[in-house]
C-alpha positions as CSV (number, residue, x, y, z in Angstrom):
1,X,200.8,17.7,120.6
2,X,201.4,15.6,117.1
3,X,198.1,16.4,114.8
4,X,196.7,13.2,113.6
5,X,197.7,13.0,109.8
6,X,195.1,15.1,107.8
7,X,193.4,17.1,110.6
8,X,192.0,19.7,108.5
9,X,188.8,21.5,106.8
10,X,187.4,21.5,103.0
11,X,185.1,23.8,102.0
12,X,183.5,24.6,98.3
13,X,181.7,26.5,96.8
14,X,180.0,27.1,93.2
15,X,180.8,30.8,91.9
16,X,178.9,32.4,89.0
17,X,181.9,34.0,87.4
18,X,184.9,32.6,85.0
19,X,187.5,30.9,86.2
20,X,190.5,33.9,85.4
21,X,188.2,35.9,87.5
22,X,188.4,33.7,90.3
23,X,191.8,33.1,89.9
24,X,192.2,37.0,90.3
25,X,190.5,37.3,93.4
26,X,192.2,34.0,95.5
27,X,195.6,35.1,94.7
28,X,194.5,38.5,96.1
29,X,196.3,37.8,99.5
30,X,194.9,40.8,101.3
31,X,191.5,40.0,100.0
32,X,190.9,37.5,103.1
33,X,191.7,39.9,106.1
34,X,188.2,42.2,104.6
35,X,186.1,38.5,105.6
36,X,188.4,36.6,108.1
37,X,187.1,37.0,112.2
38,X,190.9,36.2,112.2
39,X,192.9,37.7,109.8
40,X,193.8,40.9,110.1
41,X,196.3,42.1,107.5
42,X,198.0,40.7,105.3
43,X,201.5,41.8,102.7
44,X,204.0,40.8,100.4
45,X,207.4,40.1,101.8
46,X,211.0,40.7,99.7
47,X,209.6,42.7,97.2
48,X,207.0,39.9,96.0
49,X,203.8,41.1,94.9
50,X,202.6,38.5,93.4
51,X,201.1,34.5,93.2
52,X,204.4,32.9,92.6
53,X,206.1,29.9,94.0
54,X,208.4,31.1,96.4
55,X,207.2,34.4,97.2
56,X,206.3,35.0,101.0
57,X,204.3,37.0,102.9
58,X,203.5,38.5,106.2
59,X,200.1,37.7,107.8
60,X,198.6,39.6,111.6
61,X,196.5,37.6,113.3
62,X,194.4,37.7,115.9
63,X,192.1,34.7,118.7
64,X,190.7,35.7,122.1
65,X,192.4,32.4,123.6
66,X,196.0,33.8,121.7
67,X,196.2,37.3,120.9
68,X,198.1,38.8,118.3
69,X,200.7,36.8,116.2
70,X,202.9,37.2,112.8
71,X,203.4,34.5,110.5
72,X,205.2,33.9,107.2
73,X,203.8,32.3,104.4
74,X,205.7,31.1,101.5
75,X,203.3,30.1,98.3
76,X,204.2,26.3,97.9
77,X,202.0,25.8,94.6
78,X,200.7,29.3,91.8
79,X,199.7,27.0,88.9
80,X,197.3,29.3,87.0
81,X,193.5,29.5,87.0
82,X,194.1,25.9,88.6
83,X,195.7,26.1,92.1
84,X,197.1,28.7,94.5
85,X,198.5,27.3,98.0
86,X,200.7,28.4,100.6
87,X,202.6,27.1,104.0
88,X,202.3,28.9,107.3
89,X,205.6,29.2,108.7
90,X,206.3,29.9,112.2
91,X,209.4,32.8,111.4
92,X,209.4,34.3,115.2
93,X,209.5,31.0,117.1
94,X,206.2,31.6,118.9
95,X,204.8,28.3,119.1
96,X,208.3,26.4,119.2
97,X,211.5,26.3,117.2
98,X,211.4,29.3,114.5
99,X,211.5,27.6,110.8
100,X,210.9,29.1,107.6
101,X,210.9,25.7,105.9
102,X,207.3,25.1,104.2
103,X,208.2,21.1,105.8
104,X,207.1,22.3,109.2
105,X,204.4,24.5,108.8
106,X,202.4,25.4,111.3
107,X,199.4,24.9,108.6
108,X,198.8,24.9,104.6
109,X,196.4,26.5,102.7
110,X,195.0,25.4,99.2
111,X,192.7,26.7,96.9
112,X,191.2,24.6,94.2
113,X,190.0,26.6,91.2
114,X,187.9,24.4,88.0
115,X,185.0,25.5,85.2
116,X,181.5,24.2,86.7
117,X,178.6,24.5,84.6
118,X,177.9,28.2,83.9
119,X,180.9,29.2,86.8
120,X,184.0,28.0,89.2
121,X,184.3,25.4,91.6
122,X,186.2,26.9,94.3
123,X,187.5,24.5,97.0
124,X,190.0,26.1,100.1
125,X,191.9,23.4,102.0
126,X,193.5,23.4,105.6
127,X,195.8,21.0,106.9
128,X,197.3,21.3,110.1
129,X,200.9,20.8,110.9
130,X,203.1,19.1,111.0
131,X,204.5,21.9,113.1
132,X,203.1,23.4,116.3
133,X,200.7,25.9,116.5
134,X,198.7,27.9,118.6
135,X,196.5,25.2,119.0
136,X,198.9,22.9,120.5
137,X,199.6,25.6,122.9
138,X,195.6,25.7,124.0
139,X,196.3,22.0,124.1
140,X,199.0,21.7,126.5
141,X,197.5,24.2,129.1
142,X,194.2,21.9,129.3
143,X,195.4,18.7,127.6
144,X,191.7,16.8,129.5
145,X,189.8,18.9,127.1
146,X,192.5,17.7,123.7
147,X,189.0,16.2,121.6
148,X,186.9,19.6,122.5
149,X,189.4,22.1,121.9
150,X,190.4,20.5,118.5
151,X,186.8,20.3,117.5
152,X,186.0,23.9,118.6
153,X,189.1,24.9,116.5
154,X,188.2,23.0,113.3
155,X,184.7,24.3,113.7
156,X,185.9,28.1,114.1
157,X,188.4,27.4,111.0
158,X,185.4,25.7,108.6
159,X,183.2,29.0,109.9
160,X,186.3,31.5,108.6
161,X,186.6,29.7,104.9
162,X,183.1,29.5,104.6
163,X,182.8,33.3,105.4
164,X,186.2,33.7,102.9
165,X,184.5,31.8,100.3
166,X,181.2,33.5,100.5
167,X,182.8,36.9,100.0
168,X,185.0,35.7,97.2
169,X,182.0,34.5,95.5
170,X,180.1,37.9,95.8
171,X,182.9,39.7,94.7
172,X,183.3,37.4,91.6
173,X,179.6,37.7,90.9
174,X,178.9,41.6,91.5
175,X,180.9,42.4,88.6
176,X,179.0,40.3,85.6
177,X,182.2,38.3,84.7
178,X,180.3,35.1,84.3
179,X,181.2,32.1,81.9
């Protein structure tokens, strides 16, 4: 299946803390695998160990519909305090032809980081595709059921950033960083 052009999620939320503090905790790329009901590990790859264009990591995941999968991640955009995104590549071929070329990522990921008021705006992003994904796997095995599966997915993906969000935004705001 061919994702419609900007089949994706948004989700924001309004942190009490400053904006390098933010910035600290998105670019933390284990930090989501402690809130995601998917993620479940995450590390630097090639001696990376940090937010930097270029640098990729390994992600485990895990679905009841798929199981476990590894994917690579290459950060596509680290502009400071501003913007941290990534592509989800798929390295092991699982879902079709093995690529580690950011142009035919299984997904990307954006966060969105800007002074608001007394806080940060913090806005994650998912796109789908352009590659294949686990989702066009589900797809193919019950293609009648293509609208309902897609809107299931986006649903469970919007319920996992808003969870990530929410526990970025407590983490930001336990420590009295604000302003």
């Amino acid at each position: 299946m061919k994702y419609p052009d900007g089949l994706g999620v948004d989700v924001a939320v309004h942190v009490e803390a400053a904006v390098p503090r933010v910035w600290e905790l998105v670019t933390d790329i284990r930090l989501p695998a402690r809130f995601s009901p998917e993620l479940r590990s995450v590390a630097w790859l090639d001696g990376a160990d940090g937010p930097v264009v270029g640098a990729r990591f390994e992600g485990v995941n895990h679905h009841p519909m798929l199981g476990e999968w590894r994917t690579v991640s290459q950060v596509i955009e680290a502009d400071e305090h501003r913007a941290f995104a990534w592509a989800v590549l798929d390295a092991d071929g699982r879902y079709g032809e093995a690529t580690l070329d950011p142009e035919h990522c299984m997904s990307s990921w954006h966060y969105e980081i800007e002074a608001e008021d007394t806080g940060t705006r913090l806005r994650q992003t998912v796109r789908l595709g352009p590659g294949r994904s686990g989702l066009a796997t589900i797809i193919e095995r019950q293609p009648d059921q293509a609208e309902e599966i897609v809107a299931s997915r986006l649903k469970e993906v919007r319920a996992g950033m808003e969870t990530t969000l929410h526990g970025i935004k407590a983490f930001a705001e336990e420590d009295g960083r604000s302003g």
